[in-house]
N, C-alpha and C positions, 0 to 999 in steps of 0.2 A: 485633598483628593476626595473624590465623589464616588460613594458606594449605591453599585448600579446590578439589581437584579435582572437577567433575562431568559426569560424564557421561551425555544422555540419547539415549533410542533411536533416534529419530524425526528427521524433520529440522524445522530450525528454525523453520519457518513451521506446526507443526501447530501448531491452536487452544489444544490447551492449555500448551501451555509459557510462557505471557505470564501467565497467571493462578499458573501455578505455580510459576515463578521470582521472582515477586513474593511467594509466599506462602513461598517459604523463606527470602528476604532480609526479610520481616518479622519472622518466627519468631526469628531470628539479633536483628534490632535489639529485639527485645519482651524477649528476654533476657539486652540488654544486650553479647553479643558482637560485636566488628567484624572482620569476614571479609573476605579478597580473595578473590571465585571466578573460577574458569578453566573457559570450561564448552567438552565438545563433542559436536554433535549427529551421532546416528553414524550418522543417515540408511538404516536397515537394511533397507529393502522395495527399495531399489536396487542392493545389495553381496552378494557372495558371502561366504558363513561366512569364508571363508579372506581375503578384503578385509578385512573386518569386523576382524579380527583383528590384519588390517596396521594397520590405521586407528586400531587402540587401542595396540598399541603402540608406534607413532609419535607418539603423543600424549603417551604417560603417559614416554618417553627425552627429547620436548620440554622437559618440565616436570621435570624430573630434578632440574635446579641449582635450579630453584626453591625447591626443599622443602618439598613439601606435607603436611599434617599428616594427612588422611583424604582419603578417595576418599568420595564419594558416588555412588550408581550409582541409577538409574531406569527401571525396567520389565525385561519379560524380557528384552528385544533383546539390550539394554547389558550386563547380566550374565552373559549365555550366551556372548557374544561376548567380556567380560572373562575371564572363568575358563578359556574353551579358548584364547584367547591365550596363556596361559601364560607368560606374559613373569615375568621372576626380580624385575621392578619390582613387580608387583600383588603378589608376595607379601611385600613388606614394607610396602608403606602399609596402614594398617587401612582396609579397605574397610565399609560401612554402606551397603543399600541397600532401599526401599521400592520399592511397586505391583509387585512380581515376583509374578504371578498363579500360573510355574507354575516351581518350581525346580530346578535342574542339578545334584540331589543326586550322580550317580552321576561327572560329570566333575567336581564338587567334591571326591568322595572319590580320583575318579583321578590329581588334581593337587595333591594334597596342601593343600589349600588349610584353614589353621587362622585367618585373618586375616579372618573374614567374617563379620560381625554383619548383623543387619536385619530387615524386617518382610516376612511374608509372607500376602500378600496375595489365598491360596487361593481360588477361586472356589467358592460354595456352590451347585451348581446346584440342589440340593433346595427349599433356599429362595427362589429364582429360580422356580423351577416352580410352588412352592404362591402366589408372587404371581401371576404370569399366570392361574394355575385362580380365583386368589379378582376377580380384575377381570377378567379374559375366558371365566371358563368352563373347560368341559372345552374342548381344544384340540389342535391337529396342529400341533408342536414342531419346527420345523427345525432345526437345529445344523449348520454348517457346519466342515469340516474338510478340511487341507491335509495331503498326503502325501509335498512334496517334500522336509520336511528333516526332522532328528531335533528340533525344539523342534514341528514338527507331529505327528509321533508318541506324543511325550510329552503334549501336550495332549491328543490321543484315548485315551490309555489312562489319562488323567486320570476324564474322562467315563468313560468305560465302567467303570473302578471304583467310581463316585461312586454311577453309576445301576442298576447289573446288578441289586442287591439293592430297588430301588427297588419300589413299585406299580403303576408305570408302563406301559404296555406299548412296547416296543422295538424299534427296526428298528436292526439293526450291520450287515447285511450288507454295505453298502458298506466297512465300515472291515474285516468280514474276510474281503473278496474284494481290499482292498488290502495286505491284510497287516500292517498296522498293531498288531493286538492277539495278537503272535503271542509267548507267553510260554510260561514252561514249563508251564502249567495249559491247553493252548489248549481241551481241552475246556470250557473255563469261559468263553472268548471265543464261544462262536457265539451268533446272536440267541437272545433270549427265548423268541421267540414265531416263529419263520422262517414259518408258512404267515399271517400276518399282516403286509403289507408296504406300503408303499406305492401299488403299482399298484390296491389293491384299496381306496382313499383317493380316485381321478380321479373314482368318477362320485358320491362321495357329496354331499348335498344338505343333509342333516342334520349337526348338534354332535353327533362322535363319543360312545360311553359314558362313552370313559376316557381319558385323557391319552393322545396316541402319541408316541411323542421318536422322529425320524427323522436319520440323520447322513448328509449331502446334500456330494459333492465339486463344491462351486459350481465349483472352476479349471479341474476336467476335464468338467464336463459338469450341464447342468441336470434334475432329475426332473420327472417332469408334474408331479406337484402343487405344484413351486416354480412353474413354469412358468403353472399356475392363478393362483397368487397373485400373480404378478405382473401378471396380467392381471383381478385383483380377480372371479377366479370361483369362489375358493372362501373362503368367509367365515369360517371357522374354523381358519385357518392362521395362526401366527406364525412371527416367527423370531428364534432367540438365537442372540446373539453369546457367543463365550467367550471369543476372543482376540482381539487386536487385528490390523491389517491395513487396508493401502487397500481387496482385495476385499472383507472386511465391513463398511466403510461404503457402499462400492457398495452393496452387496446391502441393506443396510437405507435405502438412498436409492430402491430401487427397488422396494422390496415393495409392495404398497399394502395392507397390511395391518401393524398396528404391529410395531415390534422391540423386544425387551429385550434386554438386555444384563448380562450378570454380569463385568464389567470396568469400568473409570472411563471406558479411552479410547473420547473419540463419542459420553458422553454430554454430552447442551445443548450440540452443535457443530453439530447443523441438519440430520443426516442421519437424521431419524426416529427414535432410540431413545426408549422412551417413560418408559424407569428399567429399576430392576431393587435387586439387591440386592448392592452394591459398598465396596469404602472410598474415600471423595472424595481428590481432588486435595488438598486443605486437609488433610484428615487424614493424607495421606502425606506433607505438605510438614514438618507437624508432629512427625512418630512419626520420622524420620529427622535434623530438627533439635534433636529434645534428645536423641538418642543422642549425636548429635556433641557437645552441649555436655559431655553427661557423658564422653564421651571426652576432650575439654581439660581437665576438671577431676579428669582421674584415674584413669579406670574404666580395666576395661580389656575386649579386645573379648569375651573369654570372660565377662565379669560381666554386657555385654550380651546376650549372645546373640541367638539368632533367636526371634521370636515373631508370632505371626498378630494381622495387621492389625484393626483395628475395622472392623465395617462397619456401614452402616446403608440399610435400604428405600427409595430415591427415584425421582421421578418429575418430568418435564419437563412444566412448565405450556405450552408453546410445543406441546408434541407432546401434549398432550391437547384442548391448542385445535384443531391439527391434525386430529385423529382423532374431534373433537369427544365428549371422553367427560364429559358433564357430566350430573347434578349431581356437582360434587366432595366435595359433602357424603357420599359413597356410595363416598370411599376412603377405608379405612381409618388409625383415628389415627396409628397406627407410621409410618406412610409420610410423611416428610420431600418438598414438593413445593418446588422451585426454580422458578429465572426468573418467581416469579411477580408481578403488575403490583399495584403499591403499592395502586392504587384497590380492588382484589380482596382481599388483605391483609389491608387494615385498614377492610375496609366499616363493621364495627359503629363503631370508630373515628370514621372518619370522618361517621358518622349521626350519632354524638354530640356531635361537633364542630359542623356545622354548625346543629345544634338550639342547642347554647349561642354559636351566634355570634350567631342570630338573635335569642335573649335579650338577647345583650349589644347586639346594633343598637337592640331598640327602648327597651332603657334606655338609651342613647347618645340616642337622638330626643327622650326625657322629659326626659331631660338639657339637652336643645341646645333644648327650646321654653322651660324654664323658661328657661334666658341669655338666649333672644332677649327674652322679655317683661322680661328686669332689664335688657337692655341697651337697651330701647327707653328707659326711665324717664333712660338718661345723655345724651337727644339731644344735647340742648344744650350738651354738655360735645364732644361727638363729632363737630359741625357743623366746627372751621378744621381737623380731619384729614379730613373729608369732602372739602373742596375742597382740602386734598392728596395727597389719593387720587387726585380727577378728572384734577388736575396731570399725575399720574405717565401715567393712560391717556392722554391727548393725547400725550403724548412718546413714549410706546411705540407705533408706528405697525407694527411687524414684531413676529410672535412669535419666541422664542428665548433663549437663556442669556440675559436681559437683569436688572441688577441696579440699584436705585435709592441714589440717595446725596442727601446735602442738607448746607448748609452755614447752621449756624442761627446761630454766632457766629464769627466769621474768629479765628484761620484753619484751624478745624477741619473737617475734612471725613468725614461718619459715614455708613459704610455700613452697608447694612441685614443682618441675622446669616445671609439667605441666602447672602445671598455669600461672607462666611467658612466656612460649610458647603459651597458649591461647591468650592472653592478645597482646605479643608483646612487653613486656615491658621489659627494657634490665636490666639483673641480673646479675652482676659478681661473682664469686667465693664467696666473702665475704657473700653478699644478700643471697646465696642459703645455708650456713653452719649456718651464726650468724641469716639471718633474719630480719625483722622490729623491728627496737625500736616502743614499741603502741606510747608514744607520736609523733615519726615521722609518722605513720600511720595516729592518730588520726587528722595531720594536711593537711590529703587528704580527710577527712568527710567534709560534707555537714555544712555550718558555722550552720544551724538550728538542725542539727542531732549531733552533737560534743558534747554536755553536756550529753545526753543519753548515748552516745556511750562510753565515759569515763565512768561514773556512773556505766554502767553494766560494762564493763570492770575488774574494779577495784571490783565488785563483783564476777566475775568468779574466782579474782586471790587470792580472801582471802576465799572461799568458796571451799572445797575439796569436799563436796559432791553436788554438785552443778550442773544440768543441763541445761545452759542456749540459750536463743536465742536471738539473736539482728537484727534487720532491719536497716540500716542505707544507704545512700549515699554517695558514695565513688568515687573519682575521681582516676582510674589508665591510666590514659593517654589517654584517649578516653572519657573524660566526665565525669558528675555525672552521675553514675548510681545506680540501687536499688540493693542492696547487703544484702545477710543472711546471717546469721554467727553463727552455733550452737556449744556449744562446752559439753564438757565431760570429763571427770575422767576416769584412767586407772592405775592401779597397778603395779608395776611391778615386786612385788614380795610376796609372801602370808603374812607376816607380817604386809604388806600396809607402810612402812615406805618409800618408794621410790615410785614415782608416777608422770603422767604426763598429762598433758590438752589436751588434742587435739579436734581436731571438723572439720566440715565438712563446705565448703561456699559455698554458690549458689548463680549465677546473677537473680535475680529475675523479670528484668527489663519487659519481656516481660508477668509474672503477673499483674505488676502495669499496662501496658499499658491494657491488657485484661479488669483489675478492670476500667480503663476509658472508655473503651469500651464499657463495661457491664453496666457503670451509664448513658453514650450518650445512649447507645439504648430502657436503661428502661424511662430515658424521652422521645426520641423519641415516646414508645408504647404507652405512657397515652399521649403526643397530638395528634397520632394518634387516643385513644378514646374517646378525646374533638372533632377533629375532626368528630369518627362518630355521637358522639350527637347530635353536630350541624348540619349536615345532615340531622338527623331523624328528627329536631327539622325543619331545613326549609322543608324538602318533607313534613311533618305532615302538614305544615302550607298550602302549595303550592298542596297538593292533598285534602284536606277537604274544602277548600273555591269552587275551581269549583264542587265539589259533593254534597257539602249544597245547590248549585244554580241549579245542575242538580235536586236533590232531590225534595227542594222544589218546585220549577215550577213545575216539574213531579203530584206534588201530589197538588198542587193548578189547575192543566191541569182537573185534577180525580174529585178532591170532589167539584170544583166550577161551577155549571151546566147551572151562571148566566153568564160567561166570555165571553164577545161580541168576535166579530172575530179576529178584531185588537189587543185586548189584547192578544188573543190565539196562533197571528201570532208571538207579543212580545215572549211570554214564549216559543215557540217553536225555536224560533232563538236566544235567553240565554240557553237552552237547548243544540244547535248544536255548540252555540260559546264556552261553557264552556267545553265539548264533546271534542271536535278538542282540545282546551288547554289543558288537561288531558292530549288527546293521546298525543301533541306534549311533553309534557313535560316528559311521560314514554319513548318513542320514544328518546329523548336527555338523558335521564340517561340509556337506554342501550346501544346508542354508545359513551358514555364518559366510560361505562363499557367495552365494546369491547376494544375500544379505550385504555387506560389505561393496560387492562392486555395483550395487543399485539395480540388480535386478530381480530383484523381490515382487513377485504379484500380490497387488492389495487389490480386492474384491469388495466393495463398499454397498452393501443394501442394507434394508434396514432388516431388524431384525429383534425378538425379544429374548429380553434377558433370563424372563422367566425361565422360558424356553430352554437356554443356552444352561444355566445352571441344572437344572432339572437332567437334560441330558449328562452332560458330567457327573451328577450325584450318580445317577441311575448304572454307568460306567465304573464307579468307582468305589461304590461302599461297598459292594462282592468281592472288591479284590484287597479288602483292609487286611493287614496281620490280627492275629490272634491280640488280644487288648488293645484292639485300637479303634475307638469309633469317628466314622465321617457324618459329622453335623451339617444341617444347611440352617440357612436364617436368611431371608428375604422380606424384602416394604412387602407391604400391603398391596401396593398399587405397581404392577408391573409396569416398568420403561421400555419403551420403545427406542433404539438408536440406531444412527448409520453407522455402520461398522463392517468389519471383513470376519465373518461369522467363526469361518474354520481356523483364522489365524488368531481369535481371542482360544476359542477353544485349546488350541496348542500353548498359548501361555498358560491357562489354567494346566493344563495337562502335566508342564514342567512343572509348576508350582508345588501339587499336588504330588509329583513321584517322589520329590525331592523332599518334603515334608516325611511320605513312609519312609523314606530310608532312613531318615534320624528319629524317627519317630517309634519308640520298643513300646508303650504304654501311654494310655490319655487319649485325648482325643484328636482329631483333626477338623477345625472347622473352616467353613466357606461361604459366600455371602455376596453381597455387595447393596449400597446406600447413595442416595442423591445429595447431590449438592444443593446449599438453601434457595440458588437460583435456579436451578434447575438446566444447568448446562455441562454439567460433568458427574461420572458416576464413578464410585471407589468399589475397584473389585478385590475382596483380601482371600487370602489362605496364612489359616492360625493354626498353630500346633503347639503342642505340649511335650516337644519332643527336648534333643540336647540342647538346642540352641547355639548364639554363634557369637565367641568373645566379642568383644567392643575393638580389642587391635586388628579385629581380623573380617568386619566389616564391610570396610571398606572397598576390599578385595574379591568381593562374591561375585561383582558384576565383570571381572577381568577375564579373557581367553585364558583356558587353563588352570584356571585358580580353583586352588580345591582346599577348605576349611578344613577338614578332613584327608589330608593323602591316602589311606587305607581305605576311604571307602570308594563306591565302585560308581563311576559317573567320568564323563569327558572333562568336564567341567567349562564346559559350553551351551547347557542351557542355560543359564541364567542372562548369559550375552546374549542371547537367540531372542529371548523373553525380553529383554530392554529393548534391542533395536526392533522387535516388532511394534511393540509399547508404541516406540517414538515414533513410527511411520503410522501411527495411529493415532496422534496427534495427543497420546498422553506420557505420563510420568511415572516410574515404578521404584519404587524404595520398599527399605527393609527395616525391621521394628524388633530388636530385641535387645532386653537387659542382659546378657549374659550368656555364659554358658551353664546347661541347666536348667534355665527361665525358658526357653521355648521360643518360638518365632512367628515373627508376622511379617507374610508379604503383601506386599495389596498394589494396583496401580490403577490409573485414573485412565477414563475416556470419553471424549466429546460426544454429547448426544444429539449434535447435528454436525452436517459437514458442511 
């Protein structure tokens, strides 16, 4: 087995890496080699060069001990970022690398780099261009280009060498008021044509003369005539792609006018490119898997060297339906067309298809009237299978898998060859004429069903007028299953001295599971209405103790005219405290109801945590008890996250009340810290309060459940507080040693959505 590193540029979820990781690991098995690969996606439109870097060297010292035979490398990203990493590793694995559109000759030359074979995968823009001219016309040519790194530099002086000698007429001046084309010939950089520009393109109406290639920095700023085409005002506007990037899928997701493409990535991925003139994924899965074979088998990498990819003209059946460019008879032969829909394909195909099916149907009819007229001539012969036919319909009362059997001499029992074809189960000649012996059959029953199964048996066979049915488990080659088996009496001549058994059998298997189905769900419904008893049984309990105290005070307030002030201030404030617990606890049984039947509002913007805490502290350290202090502790560096602002705040809210009420002395503290990736935050509440056995844990997060029976709470926030949690796409658990030790709640949440 051959140990195979690769690395691609992108990260793992773009469209084509599923197609083309398939198409190297075919490549590999078609040639008969068995590879272990190690692959990793270097995700590069999110890293800096200098990450990028870490990230590959970190991978290729992972893999060290492993001992990889070759490096495979995939797209510019991957290679620009291998080669300036510089690591003393890549320069001893042979590296081989395909789809590098645009290549890092000069930091290949600066890093001494002799270990580098592969295919290069040059963009032709010429040939790109004369396709758009030959399906679209003379046309106004966007190209988009990036200035912020040197593989965007290199790609523009890619283009502008490509095109400068071109027919074309040309606008650079973005690229050399960026500075991008700034070499030692710079008189040789300025436009073609400078008093011919774009601006003098907004108010036209008419398909320019001649081709115009315009190079547009979509990151830093839109031109009017992008601006036009996006807004489908100016009809003679394309746009090409030359490198890859999220911005130019964007940007060909939003043109309304088609895109081409002289690269592979994006295209038949659904963001509008319409083709172009590229080397496929297949092709580069290809050209870089039998380097590698010829690398195991000897070569070496200077024998391979570096050579330019195949390419060939394609276009997207999906984005011409789109763009509705039809008839496609009016694109030219060279042009290789994908995604396209089998019926469209193979029209002629299939015309001719169903022309000879119809042939063949009606010599099938000439066919089947000559039989019927030979078959009428055997009536007579066909008359006691006739009223065994009828036999069988009488018994078949349901439709379904149902298969017929008949017993014409004891004790063979012959089923009919449908059923052996249901089943699968191989029947020779002998099986389908003679049939089961019952005792061989009897010794495929169920060891607990075989005494039944005999018993009736042996009743059906001495019983002539006899209707019977038998339930039993049967194993035919696929298990025990639940088996029917009804049979009957049939005559076969009016005298009744000649007579035959037959019956009907049905799998029943998917009854019985139903019959278990039907017993799980009737116990489920009666613990669901122990369930609601006990509901009714704690809200009864949990709403009549604060309303006996609202009451009575109420009406000790009325009829006692002797009640000094203090006491009056008493009953008044058992009144608002018992008040508030009421509402709090209707208030947690409609959003455990919301909650529960899924219709809970989630409010997602972004929002800081600073913020979020600060408010809560602010809230809550005035309302501490007497020895209890509320601490905060916060990063350095505030987070930003999406999240439902007011619904974290109501978990903190439970957390925090829940905490004072066990909490008589010590502190209370609060917080929250990032993850080393930086994609999920822990938010806790600590106390110093009783804390919560270890058997009884478990139980915090349950309707109702209270650690505590005596103290004063629904015992519904804690559910409220999880299933918000989780429709917030985190997790919330509980951290204590004991009772006594004090408690930590904390849960986790996504800082993107």
């Amino acid at each position: 087995m051959h140990h195979i590193l690769l690395i691609h540029s992108y990260e793992e979820t773009n469209p084509i890496y599923p197609s083309l990781n398939k198409a190297i690991k075919d490549a590999f098995k078609k040639q008969g080699v068995v590879v272990d690969i190690r692959m990793l996606y270097l995700n590069s439109e999110i890293y800096w060069p200098h990450e990028k870097n870490a990230i590959i060297r970190k991978f290729l010292n992972d893999n060290a001990s492993w001992k990889p035979e070759v490096l495979l490398v995939n797209d510019d990203q991957a290679l620009f970022s291998l080669v300036n990493s510089n690591n003393k590793r890549s320069h001893k694995i042979p590296i081989i690398f395909a789809g590098v559109n645009y290549m890092p000759w000069q930091s290949m030359r600066k890093f001494n780099y002799t270990n580098i074979a592969g295919f290069h995968d040059k963009p032709d823009l010429k040939k790109n261009i004369e396709l758009i001219e030959r399906l679209s016309g003379k046309s106004v040519i966007d190209i988009n280009f990036d200035q912020t790194s040197d593989y965007g530099a290199l790609v523009c002086e890619t283009i502008y060498r490509q095109l400068k000698d071109s027919p074309y007429r040309m606008d650079f001046s973005s690229l050399y008021k960026s500075g991008l084309i700034k070499t030692a010939q710079d008189s040789l950089l300025m436009p073609q044509d400078s008093a011919f520009n774009a601006r003098q393109l907004d108010i036209r109406t008419q398909r320019p003369d001649s081709t115009y290639v315009h190079m547009v920095n979509f990151r830093r700023g839109m031109s009017g005539e992008s601006l036009w085409n996006l807004s489908n005002v100016h009809p003679y506007m394309v746009f090409m792609n030359t490198s890859y990037s999220f911005a130019s899928n964007k940007i060909c997701q939003l043109f309304s006018r088609p895109a081409f493409s002289a690269v592979q990535e994006g295209f038949g991925e659904g963001v509008g490119i319409l083709g172009g003139y590229f080397t496929t994924a297949q092709e580069q899965a290809r050209e870089e898997v039998d380097a590698a074979v010829r690398l195991f088998n000897g070569a070496t990498i200077g024998e391979i060297g570096i050579h330019q990819s195949k390419k060939e003209y394609l276009l997207d059946w999906k984005a011409i339906f789109r763009w509705n460019w039809e008839p496609v008879s009016d694109i030219p032969s060279y042009v290789k067309i994908v995604n396209m829909p089998f019926y469209v394909k193979y029209e002629k195909q299939l015309l001719w298809g169903g022309s000879s099916f119809l042939l063949v149907v009606m010599v099938v009819v000439v066919y089947l009237t000559y039989v019927s007229r030979r078959e009428r001539r055997k009536k007579e012969i066909a008359e006691q299978y006739l009223r065994l036919e009828r036999a069988y319909l009488q018994l078949a009362m349901k439709n379904g898998n149902i298969y017929v059997w008949r017993i014409e001499e004891a004790p063979y029992l012959i089923f009919d060859k449908d059923f052996y074809d249901a089943l699968d189960f191989p029947a020779d000649e002998k099986l389908l004429t003679q049939g089961f012996d019952i005792m061989q059959l009897s010794e495929r029953v169920h060891p607990d069903d075989r005494a039944m199964f005999m018993n009736d048996t042996r009743f059906v066979l001495s019983h002539r007028d006899a209707n019977q049915t038998i339930q039993c488990r049967i194993d035919f080659g696929k298990g025990y299953q639940w088996w029917e088996f009804r049979s009957g009496v049939i005559f076969l001549n009016s005298v009744k001295k000649s007579y035959m058994i037959v019956g009907l059998c049905l799998n029943i298997q998917s009854f019985k599971d139903n019959e278990q189905m039907l017993i799980k769900a009737r116990e489920k419904a009666e613990e669901a209405d122990h369930m609601k008893s006990a509901f009714v049984a704690n809200m009864s309990h949990d709403i009549r103790t604060p309303l006996n105290a609202i009451v009575g005070f109420s009406n000790l307030l009325v009829e006692d005219e002797e009640i000094d002030a203090d006491e009056k201030a008493l009953c008044i404030n058992s009144i608002n405290a018992n008040s508030q617990y009421l509402l709090k606890l209707i208030s947690d049984i409609l959003d455990l109801s919301r909650i529960e039947s899924g219709r809970i509002e989630i409010v997602l913007k972004e929002c800081s945590m600073h913020e979020l805490m600060q408010q809560v502290y602010d809230t809550y350290h005035i309302l501490m008890p007497e020895n209890v202090e509320l601490k905060m502790s916060l990063p350095e560096k505030d987070v930003k996250l999406v999240t439902d602002y007011h619904r974290v705040v109501e978990v903190m809210t439970n957390l925090i009340s829940n905490s004072i009420k066990f909490t008589t002395q010590g502190s209370i503290s609060i917080g929250y810290d990032l993850n080393a990736d930086g994609t999920m935050i822990r938010v806790y509440v600590k106390d110093t309060g009783k804390g919560i056995p270890q058997d009884k844990q478990k139980m915090v997060f349950e309707r109702f459940s209270k650690v505590d029976e005596y103290a004063k709470g629904t015992g519904l926030g804690l559910v409220i507080c999880k299933h918000i949690v989780e429709k917030l796409g985190g997790t919330i658990l509980l951290e204590s040693e004991g009772e006594g030790k004090g408690s930590c709640f904390s849960f986790t949440l996504p800082t993107k959505k």
